[in-house]
C-alpha positions in Angstrom: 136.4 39.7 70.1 139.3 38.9 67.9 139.2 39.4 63.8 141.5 37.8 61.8 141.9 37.2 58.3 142.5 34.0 56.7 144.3 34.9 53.0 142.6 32.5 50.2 143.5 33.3 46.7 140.6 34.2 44.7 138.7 35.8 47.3 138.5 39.2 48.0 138.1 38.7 52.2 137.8 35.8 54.4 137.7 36.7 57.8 137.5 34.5 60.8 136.0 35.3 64.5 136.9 34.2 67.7 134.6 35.7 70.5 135.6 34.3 74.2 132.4 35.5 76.0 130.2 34.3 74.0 132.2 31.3 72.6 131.4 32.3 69.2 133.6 30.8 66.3 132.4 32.1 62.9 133.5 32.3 59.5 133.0 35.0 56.8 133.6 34.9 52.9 133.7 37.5 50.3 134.6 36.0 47.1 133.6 39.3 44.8 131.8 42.1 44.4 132.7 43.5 40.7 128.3 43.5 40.5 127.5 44.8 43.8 127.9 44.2 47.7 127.8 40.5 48.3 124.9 38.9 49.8 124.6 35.2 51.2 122.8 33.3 53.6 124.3 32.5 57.5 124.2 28.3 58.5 125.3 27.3 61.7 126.2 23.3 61.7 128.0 21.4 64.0 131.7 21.4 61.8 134.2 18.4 62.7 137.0 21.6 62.6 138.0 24.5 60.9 139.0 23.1 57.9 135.7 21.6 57.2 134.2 25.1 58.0 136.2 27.0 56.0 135.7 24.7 53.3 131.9 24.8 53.0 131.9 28.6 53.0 134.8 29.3 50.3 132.4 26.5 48.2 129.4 28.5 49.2 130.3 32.0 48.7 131.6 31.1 45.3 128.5 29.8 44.7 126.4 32.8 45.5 128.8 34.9 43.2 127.9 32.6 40.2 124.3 32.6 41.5 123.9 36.2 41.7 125.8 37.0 38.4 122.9 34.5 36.1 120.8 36.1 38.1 121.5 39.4 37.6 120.9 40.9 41.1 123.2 43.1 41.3 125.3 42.1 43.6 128.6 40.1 44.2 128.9 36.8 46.5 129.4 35.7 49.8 128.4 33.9 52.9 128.8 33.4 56.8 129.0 30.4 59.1 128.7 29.8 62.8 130.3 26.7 64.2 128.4 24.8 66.5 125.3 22.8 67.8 122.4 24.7 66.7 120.9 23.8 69.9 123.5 25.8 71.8 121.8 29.2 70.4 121.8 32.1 72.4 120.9 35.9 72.3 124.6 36.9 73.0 126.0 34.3 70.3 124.2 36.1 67.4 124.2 40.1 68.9 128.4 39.0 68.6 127.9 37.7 65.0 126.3 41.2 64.3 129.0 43.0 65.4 131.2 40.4 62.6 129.3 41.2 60.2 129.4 45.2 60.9 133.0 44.5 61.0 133.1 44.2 57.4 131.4 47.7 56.8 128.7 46.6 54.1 130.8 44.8 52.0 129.1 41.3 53.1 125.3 41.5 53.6 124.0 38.2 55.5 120.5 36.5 55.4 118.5 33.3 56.3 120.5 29.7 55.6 120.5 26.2 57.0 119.5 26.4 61.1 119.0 30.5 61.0 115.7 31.4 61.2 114.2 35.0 61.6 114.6 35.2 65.5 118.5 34.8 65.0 118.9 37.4 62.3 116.6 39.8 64.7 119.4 39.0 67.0 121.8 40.1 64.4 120.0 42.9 63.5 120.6 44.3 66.6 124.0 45.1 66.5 124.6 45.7 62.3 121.5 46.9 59.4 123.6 44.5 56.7 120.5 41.7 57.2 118.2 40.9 54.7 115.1 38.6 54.5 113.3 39.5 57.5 109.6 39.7 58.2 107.3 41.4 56.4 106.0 43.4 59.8 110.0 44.0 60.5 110.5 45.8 57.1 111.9 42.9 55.2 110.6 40.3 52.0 109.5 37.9 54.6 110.4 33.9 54.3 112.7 33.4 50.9 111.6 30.0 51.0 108.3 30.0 48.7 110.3 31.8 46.3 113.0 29.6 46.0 110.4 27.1 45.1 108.4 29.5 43.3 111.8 29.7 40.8 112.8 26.2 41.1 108.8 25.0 39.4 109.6 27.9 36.8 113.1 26.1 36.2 111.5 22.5 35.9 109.8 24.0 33.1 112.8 24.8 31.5 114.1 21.1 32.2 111.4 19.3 31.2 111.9 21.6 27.8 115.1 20.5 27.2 114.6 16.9 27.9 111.3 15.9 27.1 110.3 18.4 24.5 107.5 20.1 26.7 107.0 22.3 29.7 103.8 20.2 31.0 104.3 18.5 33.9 101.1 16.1 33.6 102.3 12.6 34.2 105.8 13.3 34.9 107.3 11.7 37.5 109.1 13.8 40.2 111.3 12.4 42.9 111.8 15.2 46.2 114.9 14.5 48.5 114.4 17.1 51.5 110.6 18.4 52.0 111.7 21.2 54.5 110.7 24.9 53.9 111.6 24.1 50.3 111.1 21.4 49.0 107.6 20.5 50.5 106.4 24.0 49.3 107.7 22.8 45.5 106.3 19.5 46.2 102.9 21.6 46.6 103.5 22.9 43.1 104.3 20.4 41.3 101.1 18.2 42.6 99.3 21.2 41.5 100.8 21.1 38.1 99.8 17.3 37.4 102.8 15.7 38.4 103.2 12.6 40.2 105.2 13.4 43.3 107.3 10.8 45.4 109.0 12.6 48.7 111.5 11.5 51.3 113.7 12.6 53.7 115.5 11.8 56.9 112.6 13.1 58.8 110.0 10.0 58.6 107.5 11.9 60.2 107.4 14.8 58.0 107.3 12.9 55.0 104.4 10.8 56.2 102.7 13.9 57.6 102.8 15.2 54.4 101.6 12.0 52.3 98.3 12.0 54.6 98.2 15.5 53.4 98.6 16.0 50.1 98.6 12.4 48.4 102.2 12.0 47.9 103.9 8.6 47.6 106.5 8.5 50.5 110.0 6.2 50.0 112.7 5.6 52.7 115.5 8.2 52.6 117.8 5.5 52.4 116.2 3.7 49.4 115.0 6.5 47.4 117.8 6.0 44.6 116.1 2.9 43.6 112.8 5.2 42.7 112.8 5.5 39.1 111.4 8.9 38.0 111.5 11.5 35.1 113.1 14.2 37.7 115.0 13.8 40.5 115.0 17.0 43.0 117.7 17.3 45.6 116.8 19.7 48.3 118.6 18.7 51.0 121.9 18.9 51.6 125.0 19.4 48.8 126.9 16.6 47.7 124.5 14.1 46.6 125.9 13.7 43.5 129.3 11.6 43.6 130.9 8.3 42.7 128.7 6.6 45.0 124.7 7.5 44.0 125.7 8.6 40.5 125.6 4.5 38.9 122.6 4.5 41.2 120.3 7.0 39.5 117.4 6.2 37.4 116.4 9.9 36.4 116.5 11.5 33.1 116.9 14.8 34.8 118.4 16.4 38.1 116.5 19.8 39.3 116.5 20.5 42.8 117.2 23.2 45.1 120.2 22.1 47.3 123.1 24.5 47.3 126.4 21.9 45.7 124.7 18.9 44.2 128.0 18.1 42.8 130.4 16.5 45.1 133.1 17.2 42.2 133.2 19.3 38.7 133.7 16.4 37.2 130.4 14.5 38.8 128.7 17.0 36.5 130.6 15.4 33.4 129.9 12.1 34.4 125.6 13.1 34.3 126.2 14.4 30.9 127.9 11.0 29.8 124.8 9.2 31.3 122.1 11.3 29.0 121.0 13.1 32.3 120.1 16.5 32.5 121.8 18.9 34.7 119.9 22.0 36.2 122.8 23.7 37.8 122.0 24.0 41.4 122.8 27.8 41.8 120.6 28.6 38.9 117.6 27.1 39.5 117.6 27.8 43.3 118.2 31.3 42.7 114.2 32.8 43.7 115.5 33.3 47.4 118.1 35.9 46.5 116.7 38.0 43.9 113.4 37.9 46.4 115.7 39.6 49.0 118.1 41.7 46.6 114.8 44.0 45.9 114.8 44.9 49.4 118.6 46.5 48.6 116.6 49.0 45.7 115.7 52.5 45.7 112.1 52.6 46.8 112.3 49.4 48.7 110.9 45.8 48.1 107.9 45.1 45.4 107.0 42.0 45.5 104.9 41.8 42.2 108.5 42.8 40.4 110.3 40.4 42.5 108.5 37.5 41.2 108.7 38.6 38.0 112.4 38.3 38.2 112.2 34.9 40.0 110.3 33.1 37.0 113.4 34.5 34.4 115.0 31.8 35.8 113.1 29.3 33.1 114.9 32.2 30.4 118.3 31.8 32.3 118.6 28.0 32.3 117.1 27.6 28.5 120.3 30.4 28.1 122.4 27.8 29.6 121.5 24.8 27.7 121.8 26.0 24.7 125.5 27.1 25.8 125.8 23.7 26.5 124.4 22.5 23.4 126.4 24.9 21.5 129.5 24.8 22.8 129.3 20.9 24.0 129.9 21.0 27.3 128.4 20.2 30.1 125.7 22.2 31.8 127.2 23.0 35.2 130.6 24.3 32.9 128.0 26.3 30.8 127.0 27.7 33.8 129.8 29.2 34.5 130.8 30.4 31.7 127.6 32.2 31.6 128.4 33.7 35.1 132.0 34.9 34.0 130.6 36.3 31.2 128.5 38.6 33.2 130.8 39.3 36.1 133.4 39.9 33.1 131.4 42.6 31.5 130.6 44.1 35.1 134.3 44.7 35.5 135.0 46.0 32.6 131.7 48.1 32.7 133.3 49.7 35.8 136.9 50.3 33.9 134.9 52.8 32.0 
């Protein structure tokens, strides 16, 4: 196995991994831990190179700093990625990406992401104890997934707050991109709440499954920009918002759970031009993380707490519009701001 460090400025550690036996080529970030150890999920996808790797997990481990700062978890940011066909899995691939993540002594924990289920992090577990989000039976929080649509509802309300004056969702008019683990679980709650739901997603199937089911309307993933609605949720992939789809919406508000929704910083001034309400990605899909942070705490995880912490979410995205409304800027900038602010007085906390 051969470790090798790739030097990015503004990151504390990147670290690449090159394993000949079991043909394992993987990735890890550490952007900063000034508020703790940092924690982010593992994806594997299929990458076109290196570059494009490398790429997605410098965007992604940013990310979970921000994330983790507004959500006050304690802990710093960072994630992992495994290039290559997610059908190519293997016991030996992921015992190898255990002994990556060991590598790093504690300073990147690692957890469920996009293709990484449980039986690949047991995998890991084998060779490292920095993995979070296991089952319940194995000692873990279980499945982060409910709780990252557990916060996300809580966050809507916070949404439909700001742009609509009220946190009922009776009547309103919700449009789901991506009804995996996610998204079909917030699709659930917002049905619940009175909303009228409309899903899609590249999987046909699924979202006709789940119309039979529940009563959903169901659009074609490729035509779902011409759905007119009061929300739109992305919770697929990142990226969705760009030059391209943005003259295409007809929302008065973006809320959704996918990591990146902004294919640019300035994407996010160009929703604020067009009256549309921001929630910033990391913010509102934050329930996954603080769920598994409160396996890090003395005592070990409570659930009861956990959620607690998961519905602040509505309190941190009101804090961030009114930093937007105060200082007039948009909300993804107000964000961050928020997030420096935090991971500034964490730093200077620790000066003392």
């Amino acid at each position: 196995m051969q470790i090798s460090e790739i030097r990015v400025d503004g990151y504390e550690k990147v670290v690449r991994c090159l394993d000949a036996a079991t043909g394992l080529h993987a990735l890890i970030a550490v952007h900063d831990t000034t508020l703790g150890p940092s924690l982010g999920g593992m994806r594997m996808l299929h990458y076109a190179n290196e570059e494009e790797a490398l790429f997605d997990v410098l965007r992604l481990s940013k990310g979970m700093t921000y994330k983790s700062a507004v959500a006050d978890t304690g802990l710093g940011g960072g994630k992992s990625v495994v290039l290559g066909d997610p059908k190519n899995k293997s016991e030996a691939l992921f015992a190898a990406m255990g002994r990556f993540v060991d590598s790093l002594g504690g300073k990147y924990i690692t957890a469920e992401d996009m293709n990484i289920g449980i039986g690949d992090l047991l995998q890991v577990r084998k060779a490292t104890k920095w993995v979070t989000g296991l089952s319940r039976e194995q000692g873990g929080s279980g499945n982060p997934s409910p709780y990252t649509a557990h916060g996300a509802f809580h966050g809507m309300r916070a949404v439909l707050e700001e742009r609509f004056g009220g946190p009922s969702f009776a009547g309103k008019r919700v449009l789901i991109q991506g009804v995996g683990a996610v998204g079909g679980r917030l699709a659930e709650l917002l049905k619940g709440a009175g909303a009228h739901v409309t899903i899609c997603d590249i999987n046909e199937a699924r979202v006709q499954e789940l119309c039979n089911k529940h009563g959903y309307e169901g659009v074609a993933d490729s035509k779902h920009l011409e759905v007119a609605c009061d929300v739109y949720a992305p919770c697929a992939r990142g990226a969705t918002i760009n030059d391209h789809t943005l003259p295409k919406l007809k929302c008065k508000a973006i809320a959704g759970v996918a990591n990146n929704q902004l294919l640019e910083p300035r994407h996010g001034d160009a929703l604020r031009e067009k009256g549309i309400l921001y929630a910033p990605d990391y913010v509102i899909n934050a329930g996954g993380i603080i769920n598994v942070s409160f396996e890090l705490l003395p005592g070990g995880y409570d659930e009861a707490r956990a959620v607690a912490k998961i519905e602040r979410i509505y309190d941190n995205l009101k804090q961030v519009f009114a930093i937007a409304r105060e200082q007039k800027v948009s909300t993804h900038i107000a964000a961050d701001r928020l997030a420096e602010q935090r991971i500034a007085a964490g730093r200077k906390h620790a000066k003392v």
